[in-house]
C-alpha positions as CSV (number, residue, x, y, z in Angstrom):
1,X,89.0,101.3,-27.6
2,X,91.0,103.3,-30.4
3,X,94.6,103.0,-30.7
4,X,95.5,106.4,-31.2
5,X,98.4,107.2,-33.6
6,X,100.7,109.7,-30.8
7,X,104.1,110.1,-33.3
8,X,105.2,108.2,-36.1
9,X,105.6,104.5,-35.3
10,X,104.2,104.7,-31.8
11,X,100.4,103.9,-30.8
12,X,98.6,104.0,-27.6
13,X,95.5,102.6,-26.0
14,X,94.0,104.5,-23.5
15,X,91.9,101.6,-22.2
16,X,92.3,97.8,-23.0
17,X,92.1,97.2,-26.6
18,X,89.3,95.1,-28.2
19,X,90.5,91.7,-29.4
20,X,92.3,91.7,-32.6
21,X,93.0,95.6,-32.9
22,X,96.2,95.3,-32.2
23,X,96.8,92.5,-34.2
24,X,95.1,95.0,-37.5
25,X,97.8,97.2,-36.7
26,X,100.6,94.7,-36.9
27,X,99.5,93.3,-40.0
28,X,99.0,96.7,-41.6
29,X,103.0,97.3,-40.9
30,X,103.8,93.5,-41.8
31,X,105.3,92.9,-38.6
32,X,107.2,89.8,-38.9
33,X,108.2,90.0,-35.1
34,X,107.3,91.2,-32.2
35,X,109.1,92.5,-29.0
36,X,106.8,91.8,-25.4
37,X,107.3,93.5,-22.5
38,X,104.7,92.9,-19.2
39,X,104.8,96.0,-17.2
40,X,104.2,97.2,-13.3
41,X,105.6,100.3,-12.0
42,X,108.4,100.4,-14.5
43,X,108.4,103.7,-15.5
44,X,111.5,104.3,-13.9
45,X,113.2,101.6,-16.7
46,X,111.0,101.0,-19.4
47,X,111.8,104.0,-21.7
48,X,115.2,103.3,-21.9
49,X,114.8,99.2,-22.3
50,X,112.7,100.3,-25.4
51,X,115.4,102.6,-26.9
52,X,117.9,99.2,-26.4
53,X,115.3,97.2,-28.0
54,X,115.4,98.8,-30.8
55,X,119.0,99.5,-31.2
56,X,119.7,95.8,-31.1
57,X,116.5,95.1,-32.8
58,X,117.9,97.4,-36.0
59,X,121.5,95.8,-36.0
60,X,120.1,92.1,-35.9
61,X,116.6,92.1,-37.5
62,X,117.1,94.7,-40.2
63,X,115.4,92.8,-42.5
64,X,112.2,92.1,-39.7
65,X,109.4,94.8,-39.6
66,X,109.3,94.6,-36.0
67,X,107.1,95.7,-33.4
68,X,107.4,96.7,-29.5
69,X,104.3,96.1,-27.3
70,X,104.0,96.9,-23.8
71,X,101.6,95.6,-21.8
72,X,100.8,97.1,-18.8
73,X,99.2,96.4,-15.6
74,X,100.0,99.9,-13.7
75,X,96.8,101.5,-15.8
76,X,93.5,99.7,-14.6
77,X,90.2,100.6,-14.6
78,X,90.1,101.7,-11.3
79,X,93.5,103.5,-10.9
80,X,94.2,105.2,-14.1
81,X,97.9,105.4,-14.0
82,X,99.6,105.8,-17.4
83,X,102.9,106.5,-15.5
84,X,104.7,103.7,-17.3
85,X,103.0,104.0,-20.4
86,X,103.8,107.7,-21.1
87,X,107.9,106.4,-20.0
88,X,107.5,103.6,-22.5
89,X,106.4,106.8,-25.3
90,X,109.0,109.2,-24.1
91,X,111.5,106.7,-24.6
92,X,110.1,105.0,-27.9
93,X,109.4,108.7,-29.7
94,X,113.5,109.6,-28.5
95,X,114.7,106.4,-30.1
96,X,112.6,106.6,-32.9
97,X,113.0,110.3,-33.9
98,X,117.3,109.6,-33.7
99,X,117.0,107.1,-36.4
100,X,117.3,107.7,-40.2
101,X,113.6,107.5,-42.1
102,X,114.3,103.6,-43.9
103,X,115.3,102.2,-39.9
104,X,112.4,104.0,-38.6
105,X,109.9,102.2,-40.6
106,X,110.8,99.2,-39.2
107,X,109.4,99.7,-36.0
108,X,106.6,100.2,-34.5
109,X,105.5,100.8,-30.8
110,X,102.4,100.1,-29.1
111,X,102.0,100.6,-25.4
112,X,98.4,99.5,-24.0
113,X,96.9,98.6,-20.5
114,X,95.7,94.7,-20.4
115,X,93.2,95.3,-17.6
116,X,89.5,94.9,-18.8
117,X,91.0,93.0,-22.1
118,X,88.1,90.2,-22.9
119,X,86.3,91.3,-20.3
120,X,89.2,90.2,-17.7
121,X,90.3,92.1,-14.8
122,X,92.7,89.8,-13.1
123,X,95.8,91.7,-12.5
124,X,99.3,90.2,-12.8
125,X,102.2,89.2,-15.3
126,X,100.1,86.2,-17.1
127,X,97.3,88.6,-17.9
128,X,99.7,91.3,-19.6
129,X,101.0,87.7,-21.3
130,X,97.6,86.5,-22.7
131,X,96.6,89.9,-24.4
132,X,100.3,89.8,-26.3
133,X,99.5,85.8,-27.4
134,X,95.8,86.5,-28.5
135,X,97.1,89.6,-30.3
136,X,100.0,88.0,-32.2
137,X,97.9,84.7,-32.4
138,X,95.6,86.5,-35.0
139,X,98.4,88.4,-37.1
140,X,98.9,86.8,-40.5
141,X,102.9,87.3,-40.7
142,X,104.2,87.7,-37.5
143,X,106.9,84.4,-36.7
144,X,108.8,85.1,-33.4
145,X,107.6,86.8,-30.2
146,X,110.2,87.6,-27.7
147,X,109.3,88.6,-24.4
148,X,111.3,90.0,-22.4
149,X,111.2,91.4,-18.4
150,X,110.1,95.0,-17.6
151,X,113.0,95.8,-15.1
152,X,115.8,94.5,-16.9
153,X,118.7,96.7,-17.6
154,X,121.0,94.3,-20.2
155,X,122.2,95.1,-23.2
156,X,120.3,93.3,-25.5
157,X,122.4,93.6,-28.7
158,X,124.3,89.8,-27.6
159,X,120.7,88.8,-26.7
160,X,119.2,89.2,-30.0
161,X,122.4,88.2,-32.1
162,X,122.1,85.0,-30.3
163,X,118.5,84.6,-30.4
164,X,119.0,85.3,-34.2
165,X,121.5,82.8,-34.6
166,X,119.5,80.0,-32.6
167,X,116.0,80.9,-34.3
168,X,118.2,80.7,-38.4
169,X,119.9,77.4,-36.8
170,X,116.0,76.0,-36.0
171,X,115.2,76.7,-39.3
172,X,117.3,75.7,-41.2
173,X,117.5,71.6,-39.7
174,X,114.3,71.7,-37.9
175,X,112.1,73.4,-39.9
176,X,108.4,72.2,-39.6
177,X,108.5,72.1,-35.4
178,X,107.9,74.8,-33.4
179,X,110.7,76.5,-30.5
180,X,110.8,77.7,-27.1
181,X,113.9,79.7,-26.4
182,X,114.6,79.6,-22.5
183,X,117.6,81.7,-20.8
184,X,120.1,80.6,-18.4
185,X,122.0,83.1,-16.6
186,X,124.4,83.9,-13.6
187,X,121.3,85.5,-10.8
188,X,122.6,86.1,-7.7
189,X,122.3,83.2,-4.7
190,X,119.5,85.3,-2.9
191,X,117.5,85.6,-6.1
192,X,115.9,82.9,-8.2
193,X,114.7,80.6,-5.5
194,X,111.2,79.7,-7.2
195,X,113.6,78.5,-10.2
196,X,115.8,76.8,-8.1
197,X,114.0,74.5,-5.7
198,X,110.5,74.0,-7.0
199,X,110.2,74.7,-10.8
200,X,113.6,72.6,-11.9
201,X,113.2,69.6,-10.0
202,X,109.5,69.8,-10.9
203,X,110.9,69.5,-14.7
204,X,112.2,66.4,-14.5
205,X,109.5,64.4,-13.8
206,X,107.8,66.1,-17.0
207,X,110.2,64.5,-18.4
208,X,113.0,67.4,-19.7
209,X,115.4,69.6,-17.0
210,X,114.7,73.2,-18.1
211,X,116.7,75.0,-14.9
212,X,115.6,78.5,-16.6
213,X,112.0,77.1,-16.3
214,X,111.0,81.1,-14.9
215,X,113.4,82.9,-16.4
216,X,110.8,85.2,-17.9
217,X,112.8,86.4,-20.5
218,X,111.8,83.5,-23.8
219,X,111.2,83.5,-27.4
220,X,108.5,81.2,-28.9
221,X,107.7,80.8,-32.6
222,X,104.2,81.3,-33.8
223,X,103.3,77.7,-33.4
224,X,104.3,78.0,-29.9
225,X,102.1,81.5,-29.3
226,X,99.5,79.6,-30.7
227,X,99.3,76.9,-28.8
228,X,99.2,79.2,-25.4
229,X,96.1,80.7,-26.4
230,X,94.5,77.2,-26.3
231,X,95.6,76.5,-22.8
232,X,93.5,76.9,-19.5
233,X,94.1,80.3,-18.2
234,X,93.3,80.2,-14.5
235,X,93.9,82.5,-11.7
236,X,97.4,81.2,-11.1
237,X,98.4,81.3,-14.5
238,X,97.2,85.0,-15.2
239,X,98.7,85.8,-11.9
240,X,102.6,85.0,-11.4
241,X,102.3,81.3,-12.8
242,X,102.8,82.3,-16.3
243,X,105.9,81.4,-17.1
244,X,106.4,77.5,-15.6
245,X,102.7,77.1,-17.2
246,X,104.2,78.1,-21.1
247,X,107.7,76.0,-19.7
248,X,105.6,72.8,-19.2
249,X,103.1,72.9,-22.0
250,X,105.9,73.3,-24.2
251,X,107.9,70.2,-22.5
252,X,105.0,68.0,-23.0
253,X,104.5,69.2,-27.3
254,X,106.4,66.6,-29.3
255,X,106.1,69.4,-31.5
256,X,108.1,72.4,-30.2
257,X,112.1,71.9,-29.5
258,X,113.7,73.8,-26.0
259,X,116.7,75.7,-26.7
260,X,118.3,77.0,-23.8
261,X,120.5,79.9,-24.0
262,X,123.6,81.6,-21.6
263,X,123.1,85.0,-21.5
264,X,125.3,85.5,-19.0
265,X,123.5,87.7,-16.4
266,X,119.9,89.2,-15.7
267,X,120.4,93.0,-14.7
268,X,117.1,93.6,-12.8
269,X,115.4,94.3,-9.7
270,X,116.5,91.6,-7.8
271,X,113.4,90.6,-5.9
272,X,113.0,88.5,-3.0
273,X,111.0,85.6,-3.9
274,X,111.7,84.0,-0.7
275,X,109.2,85.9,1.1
276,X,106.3,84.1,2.3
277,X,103.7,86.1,0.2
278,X,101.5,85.3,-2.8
279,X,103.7,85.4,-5.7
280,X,105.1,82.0,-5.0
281,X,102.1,80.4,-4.2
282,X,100.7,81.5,-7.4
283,X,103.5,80.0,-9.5
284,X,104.0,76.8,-7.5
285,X,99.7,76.5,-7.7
286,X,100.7,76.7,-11.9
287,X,103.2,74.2,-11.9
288,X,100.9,71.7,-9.6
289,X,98.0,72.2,-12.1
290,X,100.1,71.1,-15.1
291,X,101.1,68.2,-13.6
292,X,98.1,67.5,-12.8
293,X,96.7,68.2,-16.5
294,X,99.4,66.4,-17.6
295,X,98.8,63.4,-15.4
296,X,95.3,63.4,-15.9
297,X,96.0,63.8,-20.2
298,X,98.5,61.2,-20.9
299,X,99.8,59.4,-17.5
300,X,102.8,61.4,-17.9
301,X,104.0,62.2,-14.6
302,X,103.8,58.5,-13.4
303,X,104.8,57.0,-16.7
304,X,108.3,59.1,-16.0
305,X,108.3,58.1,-12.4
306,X,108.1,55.0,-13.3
307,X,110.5,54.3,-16.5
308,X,114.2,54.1,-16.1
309,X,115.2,56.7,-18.6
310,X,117.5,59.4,-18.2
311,X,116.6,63.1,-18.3
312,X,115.9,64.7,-21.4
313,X,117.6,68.2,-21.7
314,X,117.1,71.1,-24.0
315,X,119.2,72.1,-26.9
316,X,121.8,73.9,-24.8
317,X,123.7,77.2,-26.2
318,X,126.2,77.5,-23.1
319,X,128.6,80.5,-23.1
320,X,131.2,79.0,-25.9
321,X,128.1,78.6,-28.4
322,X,125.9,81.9,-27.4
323,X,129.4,84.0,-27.5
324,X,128.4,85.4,-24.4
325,X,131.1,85.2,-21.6
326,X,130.1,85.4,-17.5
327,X,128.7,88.4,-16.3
328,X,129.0,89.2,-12.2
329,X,125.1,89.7,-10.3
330,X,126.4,92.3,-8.3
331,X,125.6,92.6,-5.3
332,X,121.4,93.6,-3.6
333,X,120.5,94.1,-0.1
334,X,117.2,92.5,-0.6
335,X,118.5,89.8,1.9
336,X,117.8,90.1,5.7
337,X,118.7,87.5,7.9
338,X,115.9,88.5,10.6
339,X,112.9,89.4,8.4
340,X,114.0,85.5,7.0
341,X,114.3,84.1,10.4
342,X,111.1,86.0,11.6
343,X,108.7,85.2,9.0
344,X,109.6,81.1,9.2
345,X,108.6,81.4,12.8
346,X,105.7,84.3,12.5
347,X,104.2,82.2,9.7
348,X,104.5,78.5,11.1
349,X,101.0,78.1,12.4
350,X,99.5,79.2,9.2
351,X,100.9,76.8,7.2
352,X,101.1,74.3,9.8
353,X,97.7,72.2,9.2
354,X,98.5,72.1,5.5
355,X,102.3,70.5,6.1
356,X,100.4,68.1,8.6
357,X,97.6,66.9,5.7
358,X,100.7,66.5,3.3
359,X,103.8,65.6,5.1
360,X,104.6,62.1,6.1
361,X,104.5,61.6,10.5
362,X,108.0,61.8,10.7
363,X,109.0,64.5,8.2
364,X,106.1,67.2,9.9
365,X,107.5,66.3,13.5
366,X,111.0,67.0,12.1
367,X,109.8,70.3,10.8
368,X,108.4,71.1,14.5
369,X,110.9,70.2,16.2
370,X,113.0,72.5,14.0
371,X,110.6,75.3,14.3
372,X,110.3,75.0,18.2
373,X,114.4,75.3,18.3
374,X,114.2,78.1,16.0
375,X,111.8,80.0,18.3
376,X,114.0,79.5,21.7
377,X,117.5,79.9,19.6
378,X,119.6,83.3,20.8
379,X,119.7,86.2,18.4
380,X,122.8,87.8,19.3
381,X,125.6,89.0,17.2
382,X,127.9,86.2,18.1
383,X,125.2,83.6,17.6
384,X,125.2,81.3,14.8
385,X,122.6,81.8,11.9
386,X,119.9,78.7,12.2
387,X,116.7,78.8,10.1
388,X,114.8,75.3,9.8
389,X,117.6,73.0,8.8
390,X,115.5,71.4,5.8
391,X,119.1,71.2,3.5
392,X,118.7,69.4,0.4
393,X,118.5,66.2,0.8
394,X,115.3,66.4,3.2
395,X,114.0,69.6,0.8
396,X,114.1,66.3,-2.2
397,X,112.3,63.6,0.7
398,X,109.9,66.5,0.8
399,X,109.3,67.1,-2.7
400,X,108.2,63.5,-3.4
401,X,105.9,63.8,-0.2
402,X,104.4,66.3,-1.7
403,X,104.0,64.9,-5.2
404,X,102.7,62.1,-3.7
405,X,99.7,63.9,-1.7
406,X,99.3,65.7,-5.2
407,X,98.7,62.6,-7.2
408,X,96.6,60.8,-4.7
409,X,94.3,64.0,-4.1
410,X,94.4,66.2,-6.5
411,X,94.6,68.8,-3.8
412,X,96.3,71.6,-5.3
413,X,95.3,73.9,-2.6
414,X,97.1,72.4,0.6
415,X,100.1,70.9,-1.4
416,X,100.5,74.7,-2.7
417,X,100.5,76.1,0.8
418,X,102.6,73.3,2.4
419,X,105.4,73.8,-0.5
420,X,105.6,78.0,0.1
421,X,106.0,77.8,3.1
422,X,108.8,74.4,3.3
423,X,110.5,75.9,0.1
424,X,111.2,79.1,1.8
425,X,113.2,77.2,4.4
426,X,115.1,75.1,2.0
427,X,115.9,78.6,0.2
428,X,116.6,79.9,3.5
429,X,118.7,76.7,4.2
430,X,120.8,77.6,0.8
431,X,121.5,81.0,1.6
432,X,123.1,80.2,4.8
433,X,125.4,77.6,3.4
434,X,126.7,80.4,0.6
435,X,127.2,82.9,3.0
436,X,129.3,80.3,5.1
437,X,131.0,80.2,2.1
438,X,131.7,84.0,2.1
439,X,132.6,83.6,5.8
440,X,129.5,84.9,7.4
441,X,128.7,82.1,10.0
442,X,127.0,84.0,13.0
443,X,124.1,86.7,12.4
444,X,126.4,89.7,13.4
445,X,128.5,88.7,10.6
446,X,125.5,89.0,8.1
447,X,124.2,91.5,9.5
448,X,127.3,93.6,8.7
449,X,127.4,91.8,5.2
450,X,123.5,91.8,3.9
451,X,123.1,95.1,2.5
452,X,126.0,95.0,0.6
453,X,125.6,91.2,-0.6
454,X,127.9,89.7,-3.0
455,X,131.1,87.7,-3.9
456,X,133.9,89.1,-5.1
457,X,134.8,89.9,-8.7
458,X,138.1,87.9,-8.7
459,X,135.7,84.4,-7.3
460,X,132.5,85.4,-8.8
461,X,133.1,82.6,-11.5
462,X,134.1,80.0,-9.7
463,X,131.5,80.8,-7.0
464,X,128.4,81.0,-9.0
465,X,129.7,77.9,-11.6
466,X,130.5,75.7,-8.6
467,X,128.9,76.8,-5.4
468,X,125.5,77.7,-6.9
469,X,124.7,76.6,-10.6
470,X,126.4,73.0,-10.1
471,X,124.8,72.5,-6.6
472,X,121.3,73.3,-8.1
473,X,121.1,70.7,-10.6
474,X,122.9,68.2,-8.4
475,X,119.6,68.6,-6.6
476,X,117.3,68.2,-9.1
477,X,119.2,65.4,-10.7
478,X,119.3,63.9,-7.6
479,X,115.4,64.3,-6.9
480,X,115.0,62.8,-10.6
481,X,117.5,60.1,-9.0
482,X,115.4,59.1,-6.3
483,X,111.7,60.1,-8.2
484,X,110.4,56.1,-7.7
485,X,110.0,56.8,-3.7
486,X,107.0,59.0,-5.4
487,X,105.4,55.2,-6.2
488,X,106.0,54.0,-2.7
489,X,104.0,56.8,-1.1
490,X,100.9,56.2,-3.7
């Protein structure tokens, strides 16, 4: 398919692009960087997150012919819907016809639907991903590709700077290796579960803690691009599993450093990953089939469950380094205490032969008998809020049961459905313990609280510092801790 020249700088693609067209275009330009962004349904956003690309972009890459690419999954084949793509235009042709004529030809704009490219169809986040890697993979200058979220709504002017700063930093006393810039950021207690129970702990025993391990919002240098075209690219992968796939394939390359980044906090659409529905089962089935690659490669999950060595960490650029200083969530009413409590019981027997395959006797009888007090337990106002009980000490005991069954069977398929639906209840478990902490101890009390959801500015700090971001890596310093009853189960 043509790109088609629509103003100066910006280019569009009616249907998927035929591989290496877009790359032509950057190298005609001598793009030097490139600027991501996966798409769904983001018209509503995307036109004016291009406009704050490239108002950062021209005060901290000035000297970076740089190039914006959307890649969007709301145009497919079947529903032709250039929605987003026409926002992403609109926004880019505002931006770009504002700026003086040396500024302007620094930036181009390309948006493109990824459905159909090489002959794919599979729609979701990893397949936007791959057509951006295969594209800058084949350019002949381009050195950094940042990728960033469709729905976010920062400022990305202390972004860049620091990315800048990390990327010049790299360079100059580690040049020769390649990088994977991660973020870290304040996202509010109800969001972020994925992250927090399953892909951090699930670090560890890769052998490096990268708590932003989802964050979807990275930087990679070429060599790290390049190396993501190489990988498998399975369903889960192309799907929602994108992100902890790149996050462990660059773990395991002696090659490529982690840098992790504050960037104080993601303004987005909060979503509620919590629900029992396919996007976690997509990413958790990713992050079982690296460690399973892994495994089979090089020994490397069992050779860290079995050495006594601490944790590796990334590079870390906390808020005193990056400059950036805390930023509140906010507040979202994507929480609801009775959809939460509902689902856990709705969905038990569906997930309930998998647990049994996976879970040790006396861990799946403690999940029934949980579930069977859950169904009888009173729903009134004045009645207290009671989901599974799997807190986190027995969400860790679970974890290694289910690495265990993994290792011994290679069964991605019930370990992934086991693990959606247990994590859920140790999110859910989480939740209720922070909104104790706000004071909300019976369901009438969250009720009245849920669609207004948040902490107060004056605590906000302290609260997400202490009650959230210190409590999660307890955990997953704790499962790393305790990873040897992994080899007792084996």
């Amino acid at each position: 398919m043509t790109i088609e020249r629509v103003f100066e700088g910006c280019y569009l693609s009616g249907k998927a692009p035929e591989t290496g067209s877009i790359a032509k275009l950057l190298d005609k330009y001598n793009i030097k960087r490139v600027i991501g962004h996966p798409t769904y349904k983001n018209d509503n956003n995307i036109g004016d997150e291009i406009k704050r690309d490239i108002t950062a972009a021209a005060k901290h890459f000035a000297d970076d012919p740089t190039a914006i690419i959307v890649s969007d999954g709301t145009w497919t084949e079947q529903s032709p819907d250039r929605s987003t793509m026409d926002a992403a235009l609109k926004g880019a042709i505002e931006i770009l016809g504002s700026l003086n004529k040396e500024t302007r030809r620094n930036f181009i704009v390309i948006c493109t639907p990824y459905d159909g490219y090489q002959n794919d169809h599979t729609p979701g986040k990893g397949s936007a991903l791959k057509l951006i890697y295969e594209e800058v993979s084949r350019t002949r200058e381009v050195s950094t590709l940042i990728l960033l979220d469709g729905d976010l709504r920062n400022d990305f002017d202390p972004w860049f700077r620091v990315f800048k700063a990390v990327e010049k930093e790299h360079l100059s006393l580690r040049s020769g290796m390649g990088f994977f810039i991660t973020a870290r950021y304040a996202r509010h207690f109800v969001d972020a579960s994925l992250t927090r129970f399953v892909v951090g702990p699930l670090t560890t025993i890769m052998g490096t803690y990268v708590p932003g391990g989802i964050s979807g919002d990275i930087v990679l240098s070429r060599e790290a691009v390049n190396r993501e075209c190489q990988m498998e690219w399975d369903d889960h992968r192309r799907r929602y599993g994108t992100d902890i796939a790149t996050t462990f394939d660059n773990i395991a390359d002696p090659q490529t450093l982690i840098y992790e980044v504050y960037l104080g906090a993601k303004l987005h659409d909060v979503t509620d990953e919590a629900k029992l529905s396919v996007m976690p089962g997509e990413v958790i089935g990713s992050a079982l089939k690296r460690l399973l690659h892994y495994e089979e490669k090089e020994s490397r999950i069992t050779t860290v469950i079995s050495e006594d060595k601490p944790v590796e960490k990334p590079i870390v650029w906390g808020p005193e380094k990056s400059g950036i200083e805390f930023i509140d969530p906010g507040c979202t009413n994507v929480f609801d205490v009775d959809v939460k409590r509902n689902s856990l019981i709705e969905k038990y027997e569906d997930y309930r032969p998998a647990m049994e395959l996976v879970l040790l006797k006396e861990s799946a009888a403690r999940i029934n008998r949980a579930y069977e007090r859950l169904k009888k337990a009173n729903i009134g106002d004045d009645d207290p809020a009671i989901f599974l009980g799997v807190d986190r000490p027995f969400w860790i005991e679970l974890l290694y049961e289910h690495i265990a069954y993994l290792l011994k069977t290679g069964d991605v398929e019930t370990v992934k459905t086991s693990m959606s639906y247990l994590y859920s209840a140790a999110f859910c478990e989480f939740c209720r313990e922070k909104l104790e902490w706000l004071g909300a101890r019976t369901l009438g009390q969250i009720r009245k609280i849920q669609k207004q959801l948040g902490v107060s500015p004056e605590k906000a700090k302290d609260f997400y510092t202490n009650e959230v971001d210190r409590v999660v890596e307890e955990m997953a310093m704790n499962f790393y801790a305790g990873r040897k009853r992994i080899l007792d189960m084996l």
